[in-house]
GUKE-218902 format. One record per residue: residue number from 1; residue in one letter; x, y, z of N, C-alpha, C, CB in turn. Coordinates in nm, 3 decimals, decimal comma, padded with zeros to 5 digits, always signed. Glycine has a CB too. Layout:
// residues N
<pt num="NUM" residu="A" n_east="X" n_north="Y" n_up="Z" ca_east="X" ca_north="Y" ca_up="Z" c_east="X" c_north="Y" c_up="Z" cb_east="X" cb_north="Y" cb_up="Z"/>
...
This chain:
// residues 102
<pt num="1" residu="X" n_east="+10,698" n_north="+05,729" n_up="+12,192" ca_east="+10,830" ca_north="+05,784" ca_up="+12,218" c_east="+10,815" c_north="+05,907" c_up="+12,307" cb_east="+10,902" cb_north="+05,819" cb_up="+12,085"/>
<pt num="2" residu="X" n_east="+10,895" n_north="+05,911" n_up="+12,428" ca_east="+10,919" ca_north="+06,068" ca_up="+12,514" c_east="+10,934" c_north="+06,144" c_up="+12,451" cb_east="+11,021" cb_north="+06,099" cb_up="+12,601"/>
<pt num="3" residu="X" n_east="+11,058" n_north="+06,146" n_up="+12,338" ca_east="+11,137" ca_north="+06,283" ca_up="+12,279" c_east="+11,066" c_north="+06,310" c_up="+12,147" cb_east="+11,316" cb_north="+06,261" cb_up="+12,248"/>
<pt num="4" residu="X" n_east="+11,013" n_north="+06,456" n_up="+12,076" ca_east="+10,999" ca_north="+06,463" ca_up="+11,925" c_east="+11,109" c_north="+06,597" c_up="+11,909" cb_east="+10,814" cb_north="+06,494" cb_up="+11,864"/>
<pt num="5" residu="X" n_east="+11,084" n_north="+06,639" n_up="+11,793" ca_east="+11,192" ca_north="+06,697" ca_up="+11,685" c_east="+11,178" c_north="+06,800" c_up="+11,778" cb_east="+11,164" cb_north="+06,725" cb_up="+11,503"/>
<pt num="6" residu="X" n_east="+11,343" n_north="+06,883" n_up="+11,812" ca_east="+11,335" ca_north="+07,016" ca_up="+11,840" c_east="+11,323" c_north="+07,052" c_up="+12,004" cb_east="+11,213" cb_north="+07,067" cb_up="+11,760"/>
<pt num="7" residu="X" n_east="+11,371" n_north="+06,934" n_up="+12,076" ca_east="+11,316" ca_north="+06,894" ca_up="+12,221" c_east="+11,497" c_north="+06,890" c_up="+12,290" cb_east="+11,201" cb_north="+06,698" cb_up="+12,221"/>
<pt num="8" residu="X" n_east="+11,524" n_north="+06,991" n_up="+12,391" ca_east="+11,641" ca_north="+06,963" ca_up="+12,417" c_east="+11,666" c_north="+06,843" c_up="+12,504" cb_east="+11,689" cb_north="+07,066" cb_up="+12,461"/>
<pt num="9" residu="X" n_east="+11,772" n_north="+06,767" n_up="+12,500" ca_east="+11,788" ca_north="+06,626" ca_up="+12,590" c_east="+11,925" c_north="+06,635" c_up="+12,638" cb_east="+11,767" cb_north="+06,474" cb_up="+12,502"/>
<pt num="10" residu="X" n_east="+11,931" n_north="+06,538" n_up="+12,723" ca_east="+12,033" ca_north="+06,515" ca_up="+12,828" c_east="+12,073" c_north="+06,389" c_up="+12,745" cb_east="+11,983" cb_north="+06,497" cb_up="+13,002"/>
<pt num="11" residu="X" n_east="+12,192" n_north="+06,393" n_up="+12,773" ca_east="+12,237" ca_north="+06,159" ca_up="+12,743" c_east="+12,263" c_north="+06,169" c_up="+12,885" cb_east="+12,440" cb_north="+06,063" cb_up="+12,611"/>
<pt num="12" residu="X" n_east="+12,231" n_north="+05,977" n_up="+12,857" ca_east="+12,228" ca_north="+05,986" ca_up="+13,012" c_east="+12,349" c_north="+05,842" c_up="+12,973" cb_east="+12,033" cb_north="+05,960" cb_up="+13,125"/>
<pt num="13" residu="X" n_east="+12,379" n_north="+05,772" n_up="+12,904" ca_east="+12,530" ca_north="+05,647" ca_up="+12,910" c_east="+12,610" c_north="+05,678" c_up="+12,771" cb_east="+12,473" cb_north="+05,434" cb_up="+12,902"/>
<pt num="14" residu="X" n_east="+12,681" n_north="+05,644" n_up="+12,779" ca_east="+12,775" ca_north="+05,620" ca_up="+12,638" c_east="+12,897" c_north="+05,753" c_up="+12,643" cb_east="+12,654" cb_north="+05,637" cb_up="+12,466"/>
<pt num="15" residu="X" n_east="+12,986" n_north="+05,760" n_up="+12,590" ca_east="+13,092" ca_north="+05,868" ca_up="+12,541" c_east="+13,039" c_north="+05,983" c_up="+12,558" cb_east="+13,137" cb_north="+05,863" cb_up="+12,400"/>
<pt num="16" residu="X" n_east="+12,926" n_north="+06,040" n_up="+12,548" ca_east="+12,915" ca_north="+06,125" ca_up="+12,536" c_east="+12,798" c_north="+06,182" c_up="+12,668" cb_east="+12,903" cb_north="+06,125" cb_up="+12,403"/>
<pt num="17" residu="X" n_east="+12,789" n_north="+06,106" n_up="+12,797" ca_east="+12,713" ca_north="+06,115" ca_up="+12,838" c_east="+12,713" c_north="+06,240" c_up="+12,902" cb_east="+12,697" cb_north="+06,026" cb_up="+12,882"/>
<pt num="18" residu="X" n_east="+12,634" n_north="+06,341" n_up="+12,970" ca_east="+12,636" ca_north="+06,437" ca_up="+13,010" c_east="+12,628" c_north="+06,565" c_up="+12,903" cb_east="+12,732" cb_north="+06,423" cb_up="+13,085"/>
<pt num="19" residu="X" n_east="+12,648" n_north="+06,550" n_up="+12,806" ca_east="+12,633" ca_north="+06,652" ca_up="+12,718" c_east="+12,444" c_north="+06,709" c_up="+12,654" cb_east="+12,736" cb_north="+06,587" cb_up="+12,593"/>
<pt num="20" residu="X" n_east="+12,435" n_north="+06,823" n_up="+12,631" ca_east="+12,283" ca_north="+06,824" ca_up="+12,629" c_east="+12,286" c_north="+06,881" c_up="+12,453" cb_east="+12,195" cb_north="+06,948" cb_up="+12,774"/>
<pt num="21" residu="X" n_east="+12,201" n_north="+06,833" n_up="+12,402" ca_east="+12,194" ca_north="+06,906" ca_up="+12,290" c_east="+12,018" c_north="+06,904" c_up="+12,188" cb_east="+12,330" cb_north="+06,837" cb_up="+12,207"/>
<pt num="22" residu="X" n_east="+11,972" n_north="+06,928" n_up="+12,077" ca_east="+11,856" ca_north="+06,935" ca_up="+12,070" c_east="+11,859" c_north="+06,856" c_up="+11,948" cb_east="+11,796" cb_north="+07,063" cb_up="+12,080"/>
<pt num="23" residu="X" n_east="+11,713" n_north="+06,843" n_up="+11,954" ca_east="+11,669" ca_north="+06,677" ca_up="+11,876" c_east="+11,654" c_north="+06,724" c_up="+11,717" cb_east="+11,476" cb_north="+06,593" cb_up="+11,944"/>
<pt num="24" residu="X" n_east="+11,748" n_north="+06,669" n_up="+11,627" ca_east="+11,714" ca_north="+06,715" ca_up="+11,442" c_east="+11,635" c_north="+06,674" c_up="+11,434" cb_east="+11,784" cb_north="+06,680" cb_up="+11,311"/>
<pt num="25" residu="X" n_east="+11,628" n_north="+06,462" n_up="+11,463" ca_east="+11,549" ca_north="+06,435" ca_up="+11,382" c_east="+11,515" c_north="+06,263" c_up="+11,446" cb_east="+11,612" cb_north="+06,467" cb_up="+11,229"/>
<pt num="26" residu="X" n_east="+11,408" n_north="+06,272" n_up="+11,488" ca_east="+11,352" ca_north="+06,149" ca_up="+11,531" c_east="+11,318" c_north="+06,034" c_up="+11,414" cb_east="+11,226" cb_north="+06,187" cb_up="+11,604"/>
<pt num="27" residu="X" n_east="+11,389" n_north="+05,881" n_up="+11,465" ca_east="+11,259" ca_north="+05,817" ca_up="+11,389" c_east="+11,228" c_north="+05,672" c_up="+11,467" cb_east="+11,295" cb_north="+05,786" cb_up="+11,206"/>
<pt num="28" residu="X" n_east="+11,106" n_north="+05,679" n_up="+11,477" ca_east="+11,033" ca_north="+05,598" ca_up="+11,587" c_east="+11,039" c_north="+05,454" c_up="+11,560" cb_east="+10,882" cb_north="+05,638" cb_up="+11,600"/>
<pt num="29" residu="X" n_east="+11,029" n_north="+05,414" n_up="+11,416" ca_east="+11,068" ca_north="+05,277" ca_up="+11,358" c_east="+11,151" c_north="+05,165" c_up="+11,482" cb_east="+11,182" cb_north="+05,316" cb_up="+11,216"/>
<pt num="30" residu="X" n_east="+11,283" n_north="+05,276" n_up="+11,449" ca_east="+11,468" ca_north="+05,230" ca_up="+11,472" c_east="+11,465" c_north="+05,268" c_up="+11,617" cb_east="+11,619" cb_north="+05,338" cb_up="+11,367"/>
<pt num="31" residu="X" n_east="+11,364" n_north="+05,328" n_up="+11,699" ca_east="+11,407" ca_north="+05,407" ca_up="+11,799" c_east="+11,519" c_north="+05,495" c_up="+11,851" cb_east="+11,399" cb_north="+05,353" cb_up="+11,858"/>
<pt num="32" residu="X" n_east="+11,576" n_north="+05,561" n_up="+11,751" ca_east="+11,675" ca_north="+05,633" ca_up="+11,732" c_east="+11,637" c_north="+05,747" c_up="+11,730" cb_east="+11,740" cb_north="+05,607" cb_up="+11,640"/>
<pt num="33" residu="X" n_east="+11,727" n_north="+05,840" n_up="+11,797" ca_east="+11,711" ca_north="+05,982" ca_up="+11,737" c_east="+11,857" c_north="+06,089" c_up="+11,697" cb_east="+11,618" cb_north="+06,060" cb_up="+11,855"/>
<pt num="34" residu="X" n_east="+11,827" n_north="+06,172" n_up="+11,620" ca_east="+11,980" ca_north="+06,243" ca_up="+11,598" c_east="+11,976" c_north="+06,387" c_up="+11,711" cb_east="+12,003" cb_north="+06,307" cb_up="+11,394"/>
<pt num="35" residu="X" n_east="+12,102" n_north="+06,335" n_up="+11,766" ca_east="+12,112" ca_north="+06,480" ca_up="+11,866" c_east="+12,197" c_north="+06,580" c_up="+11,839" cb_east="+12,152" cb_north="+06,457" cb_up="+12,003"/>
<pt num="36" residu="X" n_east="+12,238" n_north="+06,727" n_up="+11,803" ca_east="+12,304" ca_north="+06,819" ca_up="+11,737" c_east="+12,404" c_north="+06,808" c_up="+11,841" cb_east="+12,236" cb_north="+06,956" cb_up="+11,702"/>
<pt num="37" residu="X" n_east="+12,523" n_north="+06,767" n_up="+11,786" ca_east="+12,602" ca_north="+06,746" ca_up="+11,890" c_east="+12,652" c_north="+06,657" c_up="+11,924" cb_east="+12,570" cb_north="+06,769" cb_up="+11,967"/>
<pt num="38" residu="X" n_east="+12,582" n_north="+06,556" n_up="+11,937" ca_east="+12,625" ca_north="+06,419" ca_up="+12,004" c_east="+12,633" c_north="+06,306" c_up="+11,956" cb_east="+12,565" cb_north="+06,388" cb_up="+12,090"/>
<pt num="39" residu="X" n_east="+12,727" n_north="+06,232" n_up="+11,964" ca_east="+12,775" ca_north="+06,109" ca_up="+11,874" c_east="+12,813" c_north="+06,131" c_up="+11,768" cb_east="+12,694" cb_north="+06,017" cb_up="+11,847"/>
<pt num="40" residu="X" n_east="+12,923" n_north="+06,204" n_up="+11,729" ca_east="+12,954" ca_north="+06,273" ca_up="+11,616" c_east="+13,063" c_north="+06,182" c_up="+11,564" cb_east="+12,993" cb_north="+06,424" cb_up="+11,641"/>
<pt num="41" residu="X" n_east="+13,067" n_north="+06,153" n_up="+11,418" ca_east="+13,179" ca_north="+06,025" ca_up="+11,382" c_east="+13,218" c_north="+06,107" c_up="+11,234" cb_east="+13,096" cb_north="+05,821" cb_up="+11,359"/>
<pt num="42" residu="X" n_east="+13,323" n_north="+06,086" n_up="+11,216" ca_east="+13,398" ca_north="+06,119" ca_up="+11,084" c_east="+13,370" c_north="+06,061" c_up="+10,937" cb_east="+13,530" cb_north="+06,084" cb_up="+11,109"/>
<pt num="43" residu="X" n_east="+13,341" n_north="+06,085" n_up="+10,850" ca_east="+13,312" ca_north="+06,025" ca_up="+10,752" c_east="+13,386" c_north="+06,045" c_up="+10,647" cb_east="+13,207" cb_north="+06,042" cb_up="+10,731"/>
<pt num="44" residu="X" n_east="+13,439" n_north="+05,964" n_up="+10,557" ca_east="+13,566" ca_north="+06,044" ca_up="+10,406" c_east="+13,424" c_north="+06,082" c_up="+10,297" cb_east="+13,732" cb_north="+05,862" cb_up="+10,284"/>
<pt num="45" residu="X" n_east="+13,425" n_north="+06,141" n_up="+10,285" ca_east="+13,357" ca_north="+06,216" ca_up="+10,187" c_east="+13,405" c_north="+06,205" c_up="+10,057" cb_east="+13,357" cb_north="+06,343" cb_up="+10,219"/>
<pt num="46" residu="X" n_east="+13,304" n_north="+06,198" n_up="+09,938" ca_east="+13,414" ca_north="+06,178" ca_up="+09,819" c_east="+13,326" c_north="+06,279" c_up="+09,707" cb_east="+13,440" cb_north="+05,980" cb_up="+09,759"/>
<pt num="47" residu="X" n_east="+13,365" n_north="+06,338" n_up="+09,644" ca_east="+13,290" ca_north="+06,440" ca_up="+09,576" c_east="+13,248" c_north="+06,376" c_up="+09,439" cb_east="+13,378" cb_north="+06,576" cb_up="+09,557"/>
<pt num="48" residu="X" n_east="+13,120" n_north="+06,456" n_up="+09,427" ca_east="+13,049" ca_north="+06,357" ca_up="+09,360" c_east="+13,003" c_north="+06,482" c_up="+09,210" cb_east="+12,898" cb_north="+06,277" cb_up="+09,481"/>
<pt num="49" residu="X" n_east="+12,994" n_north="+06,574" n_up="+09,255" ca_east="+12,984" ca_north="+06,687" ca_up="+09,139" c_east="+13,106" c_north="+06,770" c_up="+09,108" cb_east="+12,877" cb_north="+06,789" cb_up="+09,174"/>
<pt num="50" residu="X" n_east="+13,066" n_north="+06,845" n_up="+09,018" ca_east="+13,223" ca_north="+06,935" ca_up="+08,986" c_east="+13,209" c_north="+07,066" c_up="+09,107" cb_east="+13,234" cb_north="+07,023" cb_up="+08,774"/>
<pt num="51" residu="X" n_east="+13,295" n_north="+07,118" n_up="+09,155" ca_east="+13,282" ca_north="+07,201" ca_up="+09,249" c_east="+13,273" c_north="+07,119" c_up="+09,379" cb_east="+13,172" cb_north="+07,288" cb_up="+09,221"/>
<pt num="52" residu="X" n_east="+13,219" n_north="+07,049" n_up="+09,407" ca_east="+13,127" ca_north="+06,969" ca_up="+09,539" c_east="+13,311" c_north="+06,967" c_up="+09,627" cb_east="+13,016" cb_north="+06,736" cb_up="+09,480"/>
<pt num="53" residu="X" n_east="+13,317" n_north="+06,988" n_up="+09,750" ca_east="+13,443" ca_north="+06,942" ca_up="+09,825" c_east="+13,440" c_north="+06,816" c_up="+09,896" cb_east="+13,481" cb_north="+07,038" cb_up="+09,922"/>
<pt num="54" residu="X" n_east="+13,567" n_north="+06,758" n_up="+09,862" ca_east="+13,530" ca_north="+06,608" ca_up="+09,943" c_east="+13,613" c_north="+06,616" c_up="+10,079" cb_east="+13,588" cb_north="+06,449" cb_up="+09,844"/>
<pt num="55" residu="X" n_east="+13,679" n_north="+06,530" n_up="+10,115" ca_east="+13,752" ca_north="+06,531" ca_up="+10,261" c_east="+13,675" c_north="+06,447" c_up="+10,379" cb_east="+13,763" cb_north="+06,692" cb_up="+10,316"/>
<pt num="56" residu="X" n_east="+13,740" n_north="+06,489" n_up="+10,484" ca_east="+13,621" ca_north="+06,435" ca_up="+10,606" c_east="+13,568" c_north="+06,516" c_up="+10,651" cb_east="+13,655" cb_north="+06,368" cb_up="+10,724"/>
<pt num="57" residu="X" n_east="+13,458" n_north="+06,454" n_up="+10,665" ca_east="+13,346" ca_north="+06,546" ca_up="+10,746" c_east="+13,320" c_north="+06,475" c_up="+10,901" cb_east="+13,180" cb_north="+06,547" cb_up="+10,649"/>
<pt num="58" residu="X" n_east="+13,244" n_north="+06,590" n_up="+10,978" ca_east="+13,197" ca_north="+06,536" ca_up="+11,097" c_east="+13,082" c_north="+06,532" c_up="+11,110" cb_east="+13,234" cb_north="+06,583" cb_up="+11,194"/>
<pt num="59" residu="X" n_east="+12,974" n_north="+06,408" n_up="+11,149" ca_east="+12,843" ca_north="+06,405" ca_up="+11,130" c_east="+12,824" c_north="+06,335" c_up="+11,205" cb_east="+12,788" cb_north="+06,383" cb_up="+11,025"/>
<pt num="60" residu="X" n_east="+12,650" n_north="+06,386" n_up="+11,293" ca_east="+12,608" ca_north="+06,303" ca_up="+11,374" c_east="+12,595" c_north="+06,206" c_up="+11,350" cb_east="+12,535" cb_north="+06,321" cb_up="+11,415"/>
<pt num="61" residu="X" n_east="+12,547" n_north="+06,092" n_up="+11,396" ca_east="+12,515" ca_north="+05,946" ca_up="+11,404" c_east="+12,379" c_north="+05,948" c_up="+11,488" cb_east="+12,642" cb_north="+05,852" cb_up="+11,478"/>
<pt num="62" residu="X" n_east="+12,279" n_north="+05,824" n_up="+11,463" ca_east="+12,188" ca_north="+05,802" ca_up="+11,569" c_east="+12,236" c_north="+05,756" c_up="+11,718" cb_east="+12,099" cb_north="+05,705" cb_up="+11,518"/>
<pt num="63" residu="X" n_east="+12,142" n_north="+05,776" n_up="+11,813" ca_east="+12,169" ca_north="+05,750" ca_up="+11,967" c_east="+12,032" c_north="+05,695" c_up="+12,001" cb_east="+12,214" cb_north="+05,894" cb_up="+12,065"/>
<pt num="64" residu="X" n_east="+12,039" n_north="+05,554" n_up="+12,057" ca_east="+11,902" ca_north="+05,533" ca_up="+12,127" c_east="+11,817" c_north="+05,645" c_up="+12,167" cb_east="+11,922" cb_north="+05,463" cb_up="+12,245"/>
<pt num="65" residu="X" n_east="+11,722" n_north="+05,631" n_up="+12,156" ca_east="+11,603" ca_north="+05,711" ca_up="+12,271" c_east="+11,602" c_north="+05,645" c_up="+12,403" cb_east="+11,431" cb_north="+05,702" cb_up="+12,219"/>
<pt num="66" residu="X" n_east="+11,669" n_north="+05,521" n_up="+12,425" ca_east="+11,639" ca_north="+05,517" ca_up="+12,583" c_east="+11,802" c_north="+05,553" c_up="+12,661" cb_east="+11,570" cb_north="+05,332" cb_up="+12,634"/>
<pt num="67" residu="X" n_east="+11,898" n_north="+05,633" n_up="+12,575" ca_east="+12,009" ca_north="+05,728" ca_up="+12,634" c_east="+11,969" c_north="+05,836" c_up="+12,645" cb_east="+12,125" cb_north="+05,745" cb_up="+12,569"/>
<pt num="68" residu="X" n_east="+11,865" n_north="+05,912" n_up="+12,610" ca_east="+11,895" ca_north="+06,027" ca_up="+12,628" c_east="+11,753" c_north="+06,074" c_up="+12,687" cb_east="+11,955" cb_north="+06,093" cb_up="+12,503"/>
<pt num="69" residu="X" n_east="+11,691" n_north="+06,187" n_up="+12,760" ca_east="+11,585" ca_north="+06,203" ca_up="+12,886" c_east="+11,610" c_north="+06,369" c_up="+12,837" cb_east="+11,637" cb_north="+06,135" cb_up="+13,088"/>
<pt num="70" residu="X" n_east="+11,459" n_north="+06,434" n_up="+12,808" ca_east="+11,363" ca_north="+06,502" ca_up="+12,811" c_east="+11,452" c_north="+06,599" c_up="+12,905" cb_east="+11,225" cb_north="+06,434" cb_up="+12,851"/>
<pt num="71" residu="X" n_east="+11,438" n_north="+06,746" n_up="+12,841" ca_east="+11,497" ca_north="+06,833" ca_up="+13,023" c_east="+11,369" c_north="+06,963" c_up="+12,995" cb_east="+11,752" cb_north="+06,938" cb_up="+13,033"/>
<pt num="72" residu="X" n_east="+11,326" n_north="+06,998" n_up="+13,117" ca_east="+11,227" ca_north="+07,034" ca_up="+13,136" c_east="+11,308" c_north="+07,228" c_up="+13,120" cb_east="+11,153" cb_north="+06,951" cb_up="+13,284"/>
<pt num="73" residu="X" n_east="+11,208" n_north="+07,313" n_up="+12,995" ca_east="+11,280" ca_north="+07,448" ca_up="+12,984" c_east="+11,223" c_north="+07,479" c_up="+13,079" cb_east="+11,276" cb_north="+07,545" cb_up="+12,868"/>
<pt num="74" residu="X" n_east="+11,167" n_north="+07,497" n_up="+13,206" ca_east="+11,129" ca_north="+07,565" ca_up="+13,322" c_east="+11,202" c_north="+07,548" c_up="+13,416" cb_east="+11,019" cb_north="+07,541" cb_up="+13,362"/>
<pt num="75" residu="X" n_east="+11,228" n_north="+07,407" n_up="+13,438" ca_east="+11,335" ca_north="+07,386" ca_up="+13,567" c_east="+11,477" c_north="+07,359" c_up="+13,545" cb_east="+11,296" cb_north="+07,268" cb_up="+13,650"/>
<pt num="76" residu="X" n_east="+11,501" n_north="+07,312" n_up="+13,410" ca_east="+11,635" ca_north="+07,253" ca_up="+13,372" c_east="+11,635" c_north="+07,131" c_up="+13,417" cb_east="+11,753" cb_north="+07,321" cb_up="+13,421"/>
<pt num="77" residu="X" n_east="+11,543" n_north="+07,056" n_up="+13,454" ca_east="+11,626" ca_north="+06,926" ca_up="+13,500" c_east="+11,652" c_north="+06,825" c_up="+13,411" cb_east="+11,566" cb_north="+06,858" cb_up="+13,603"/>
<pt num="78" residu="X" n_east="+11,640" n_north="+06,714" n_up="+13,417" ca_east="+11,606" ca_north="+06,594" ca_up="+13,311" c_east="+11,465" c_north="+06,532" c_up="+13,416" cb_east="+11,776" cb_north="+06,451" cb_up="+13,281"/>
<pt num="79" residu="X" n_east="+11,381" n_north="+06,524" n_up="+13,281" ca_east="+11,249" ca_north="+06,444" ca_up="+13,288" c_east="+11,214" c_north="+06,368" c_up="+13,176" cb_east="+11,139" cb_north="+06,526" cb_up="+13,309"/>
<pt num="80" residu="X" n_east="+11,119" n_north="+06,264" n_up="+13,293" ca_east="+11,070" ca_north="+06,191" ca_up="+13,111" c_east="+10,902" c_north="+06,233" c_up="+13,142" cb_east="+11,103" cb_north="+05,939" cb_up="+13,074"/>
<pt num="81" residu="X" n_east="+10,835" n_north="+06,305" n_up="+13,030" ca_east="+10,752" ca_north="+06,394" ca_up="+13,067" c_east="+10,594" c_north="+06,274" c_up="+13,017" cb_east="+10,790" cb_north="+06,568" cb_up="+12,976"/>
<pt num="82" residu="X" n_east="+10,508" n_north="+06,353" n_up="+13,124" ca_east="+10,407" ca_north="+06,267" ca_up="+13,159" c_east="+10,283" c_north="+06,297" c_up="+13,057" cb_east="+10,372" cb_north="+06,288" cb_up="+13,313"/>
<pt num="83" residu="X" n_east="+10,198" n_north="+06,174" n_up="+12,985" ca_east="+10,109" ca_north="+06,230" ca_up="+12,921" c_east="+09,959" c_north="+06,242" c_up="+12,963" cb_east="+10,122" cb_north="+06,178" cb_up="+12,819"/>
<pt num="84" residu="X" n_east="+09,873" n_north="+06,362" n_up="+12,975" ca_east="+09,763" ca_north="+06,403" ca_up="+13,025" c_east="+09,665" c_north="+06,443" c_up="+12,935" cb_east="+09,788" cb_north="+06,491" cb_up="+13,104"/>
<pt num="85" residu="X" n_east="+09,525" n_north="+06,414" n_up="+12,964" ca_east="+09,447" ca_north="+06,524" ca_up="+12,869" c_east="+09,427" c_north="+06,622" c_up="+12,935" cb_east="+09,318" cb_north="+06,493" cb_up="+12,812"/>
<pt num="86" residu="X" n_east="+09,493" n_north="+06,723" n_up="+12,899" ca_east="+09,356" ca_north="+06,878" ca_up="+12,906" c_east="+09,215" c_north="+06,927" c_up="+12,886" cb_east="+09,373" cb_north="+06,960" cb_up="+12,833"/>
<pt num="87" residu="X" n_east="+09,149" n_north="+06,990" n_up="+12,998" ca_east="+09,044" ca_north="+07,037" ca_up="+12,972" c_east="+08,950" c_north="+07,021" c_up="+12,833" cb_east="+09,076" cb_north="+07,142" cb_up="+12,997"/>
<pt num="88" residu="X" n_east="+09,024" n_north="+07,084" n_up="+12,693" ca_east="+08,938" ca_north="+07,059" ca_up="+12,584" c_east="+08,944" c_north="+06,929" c_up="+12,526" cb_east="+08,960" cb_north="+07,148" cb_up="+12,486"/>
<pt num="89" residu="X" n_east="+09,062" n_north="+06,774" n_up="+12,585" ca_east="+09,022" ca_north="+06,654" ca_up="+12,561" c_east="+09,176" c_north="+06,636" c_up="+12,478" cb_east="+08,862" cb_north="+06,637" cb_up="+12,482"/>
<pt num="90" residu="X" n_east="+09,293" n_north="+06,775" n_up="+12,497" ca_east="+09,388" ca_north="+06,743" ca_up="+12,372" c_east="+09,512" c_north="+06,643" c_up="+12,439" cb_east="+09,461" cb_north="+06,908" cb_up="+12,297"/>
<pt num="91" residu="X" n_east="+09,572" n_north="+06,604" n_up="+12,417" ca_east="+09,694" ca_north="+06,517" ca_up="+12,520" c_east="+09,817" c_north="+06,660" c_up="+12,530" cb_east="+09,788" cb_north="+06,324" cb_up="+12,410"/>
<pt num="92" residu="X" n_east="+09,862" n_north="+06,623" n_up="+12,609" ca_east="+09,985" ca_north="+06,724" ca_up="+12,641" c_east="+10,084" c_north="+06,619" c_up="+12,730" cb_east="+09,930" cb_north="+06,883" cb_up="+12,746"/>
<pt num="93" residu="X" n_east="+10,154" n_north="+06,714" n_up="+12,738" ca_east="+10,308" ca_north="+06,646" ca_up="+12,750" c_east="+10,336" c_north="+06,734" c_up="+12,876" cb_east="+10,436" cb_north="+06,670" cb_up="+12,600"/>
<pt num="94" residu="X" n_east="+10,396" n_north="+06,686" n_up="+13,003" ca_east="+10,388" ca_north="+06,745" ca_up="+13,124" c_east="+10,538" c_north="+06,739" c_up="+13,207" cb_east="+10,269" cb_north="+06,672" cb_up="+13,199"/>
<pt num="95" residu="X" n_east="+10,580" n_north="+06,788" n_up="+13,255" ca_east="+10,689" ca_north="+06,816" ca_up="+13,331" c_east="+10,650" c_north="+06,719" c_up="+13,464" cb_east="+10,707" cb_north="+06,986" cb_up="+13,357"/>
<pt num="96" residu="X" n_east="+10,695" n_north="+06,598" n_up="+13,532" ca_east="+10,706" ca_north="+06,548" ca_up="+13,653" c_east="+10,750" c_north="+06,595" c_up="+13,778" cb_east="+10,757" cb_north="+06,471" cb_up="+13,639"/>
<pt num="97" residu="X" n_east="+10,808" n_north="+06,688" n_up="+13,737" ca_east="+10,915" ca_north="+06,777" ca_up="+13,818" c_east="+10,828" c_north="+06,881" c_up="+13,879" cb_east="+11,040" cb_north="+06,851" cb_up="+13,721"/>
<pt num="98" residu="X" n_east="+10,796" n_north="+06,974" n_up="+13,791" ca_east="+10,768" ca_north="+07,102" ca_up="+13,823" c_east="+10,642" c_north="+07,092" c_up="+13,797" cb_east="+10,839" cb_north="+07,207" cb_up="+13,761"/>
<pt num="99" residu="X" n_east="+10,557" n_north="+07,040" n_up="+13,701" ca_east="+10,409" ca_north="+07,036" ca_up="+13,649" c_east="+10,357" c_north="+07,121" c_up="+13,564" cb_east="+10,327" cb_north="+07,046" cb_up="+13,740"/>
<pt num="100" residu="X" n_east="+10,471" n_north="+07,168" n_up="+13,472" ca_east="+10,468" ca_north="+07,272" ca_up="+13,390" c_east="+10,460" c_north="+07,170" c_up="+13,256" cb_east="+10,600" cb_north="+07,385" cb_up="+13,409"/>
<pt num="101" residu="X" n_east="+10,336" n_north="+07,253" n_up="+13,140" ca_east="+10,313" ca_north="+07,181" ca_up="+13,030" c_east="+10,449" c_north="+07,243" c_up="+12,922" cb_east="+10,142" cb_north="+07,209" cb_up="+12,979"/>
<pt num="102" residu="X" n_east="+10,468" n_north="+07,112" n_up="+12,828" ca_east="+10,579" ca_north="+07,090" ca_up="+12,758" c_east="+10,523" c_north="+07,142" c_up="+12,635" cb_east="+10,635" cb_north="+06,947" cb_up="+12,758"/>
């Protein structure tokens, strides 16, 4: 997978395309990931303890990983970032753009 947890992204099709937001929570299985922000759907909530509030809520939903593209914090652009070893043999994650490590 390009994207892990905590990685800001671009969407690039769907309702919500153009919006950028950062990654909660990957899972590689489903190829899905949750973006703070994006694809947000309503849910009725129903309370389940004493105190607990029910109503609707607004909560993300998953979004493919192949909607949404990597943006590089050095240049801002959108990338899908390249994988290399470094000198001591570790893999890193690379900017296409600019050539700045991720």
């Amino acid at each position: 997978m390009h994207i892990k947890t905590n990685d800001t992204v671009i969407v690039l099709a769907g309702r919500d395309k153009g919006k950028q937001g950062k990654v909660m929570s990957v899972d590689p299985k489903g190829e899905k990931a949750i973006v703070q922000g994006v694809n947000v759907a309503k849910r009725h909530k129903k309370p389940r303890k004493e105190g607990e509030p029910g109503g609707i809520i607004s909560q993300e939903t998953p979004i493919y990983v192949s909607k949404v593209m990597r943006v590089c914090p050095k240049c801002n652009k959108p990338t899908r970032p390249a994988h290399i070893f470094d000198d001591d043999g570790n893999k890193a994650r690379v900017c296409k753009k600019c050539g700045v490590k991720i």
